[in-house]
C-alpha positions as CSV (number, residue, x, y, z in Angstrom):
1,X,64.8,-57.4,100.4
2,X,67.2,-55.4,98.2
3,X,71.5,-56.1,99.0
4,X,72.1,-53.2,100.9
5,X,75.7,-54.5,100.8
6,X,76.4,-53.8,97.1
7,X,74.8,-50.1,97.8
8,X,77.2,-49.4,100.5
9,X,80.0,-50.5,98.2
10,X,78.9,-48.4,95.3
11,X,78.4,-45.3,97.7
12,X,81.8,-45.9,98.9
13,X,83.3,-45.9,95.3
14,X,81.9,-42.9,94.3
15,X,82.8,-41.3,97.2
16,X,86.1,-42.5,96.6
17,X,86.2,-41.1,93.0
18,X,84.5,-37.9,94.5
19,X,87.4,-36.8,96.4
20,X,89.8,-37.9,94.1
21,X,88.6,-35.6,91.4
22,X,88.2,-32.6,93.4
23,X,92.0,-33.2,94.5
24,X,93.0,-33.2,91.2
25,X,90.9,-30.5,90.3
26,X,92.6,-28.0,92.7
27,X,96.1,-29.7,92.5
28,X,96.9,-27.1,89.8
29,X,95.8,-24.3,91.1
30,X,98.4,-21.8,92.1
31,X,97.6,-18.4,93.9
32,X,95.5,-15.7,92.0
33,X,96.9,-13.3,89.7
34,X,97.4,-9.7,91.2
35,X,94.9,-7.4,90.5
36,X,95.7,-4.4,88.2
37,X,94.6,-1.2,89.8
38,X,92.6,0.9,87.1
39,X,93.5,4.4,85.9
40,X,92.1,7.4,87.2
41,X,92.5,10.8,86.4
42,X,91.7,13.7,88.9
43,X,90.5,17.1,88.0
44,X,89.8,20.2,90.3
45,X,87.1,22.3,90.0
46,X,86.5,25.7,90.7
47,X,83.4,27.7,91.5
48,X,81.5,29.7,88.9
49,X,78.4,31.3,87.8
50,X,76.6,31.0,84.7
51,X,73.5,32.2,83.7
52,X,70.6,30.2,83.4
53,X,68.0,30.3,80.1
54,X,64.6,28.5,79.2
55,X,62.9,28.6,76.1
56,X,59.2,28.9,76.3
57,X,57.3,28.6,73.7
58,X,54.3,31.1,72.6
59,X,51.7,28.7,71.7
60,X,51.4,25.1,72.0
61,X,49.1,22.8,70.3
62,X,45.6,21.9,72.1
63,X,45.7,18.0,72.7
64,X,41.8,17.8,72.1
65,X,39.6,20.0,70.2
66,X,36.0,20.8,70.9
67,X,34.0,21.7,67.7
68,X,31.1,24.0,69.3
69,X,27.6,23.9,67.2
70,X,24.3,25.2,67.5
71,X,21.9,23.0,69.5
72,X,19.1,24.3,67.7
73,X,16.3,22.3,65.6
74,X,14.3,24.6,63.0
75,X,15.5,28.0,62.0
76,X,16.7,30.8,63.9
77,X,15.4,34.4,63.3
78,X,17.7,36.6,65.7
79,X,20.8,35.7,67.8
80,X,20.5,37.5,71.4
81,X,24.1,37.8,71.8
82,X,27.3,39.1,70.3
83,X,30.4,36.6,69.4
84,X,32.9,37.0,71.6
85,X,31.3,38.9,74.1
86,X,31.3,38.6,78.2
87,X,27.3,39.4,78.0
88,X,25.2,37.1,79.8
89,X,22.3,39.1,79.8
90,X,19.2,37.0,78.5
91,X,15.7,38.2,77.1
């Protein structure tokens, strides 16, 4: 079995030494330094319109392009439709 005697002395020294070093810590501490209030500067406003402008572009880049071709194998004799046009009339 283990002196418990010696480990109550020890824990009673360095309880000791404990207390005496936080004493001595705060022994030279005095009370804190005032606080310096910051600078501030005021300003009043007064009401007032203004007028209000956005710049919109015209035209703005496409982020993906789609490259349309022909879907056809062989060769083609006659289109049935006009470029551009709203026709969606078939033969």
């Amino acid at each position: 079995m283990p002196n418990l005697e010696g480990l109550k002395v020890l824990a009673t020294y360095l309880s000791v030494a404990e207390v005496l070093c936080i004493t001595a810590v705060c022994r030279g501490q005095t009370e804190a330094p005032p606080t310096v209030r910051p600078e501030v500067d005021v300003m009043t406003l007064q009401p007032q319109s203004i007028m209000l402008t956005t710049e919109v572009p015209g035209h703005t880049p496409a982020f993906l392009q789609a490259e349309i071709r022909q879907q056809v194998s062989g060769t083609i004799l006659r289109r049935r439709f006009k470029r551009m046009s709203l026709e969606t009339t078939y033969a």
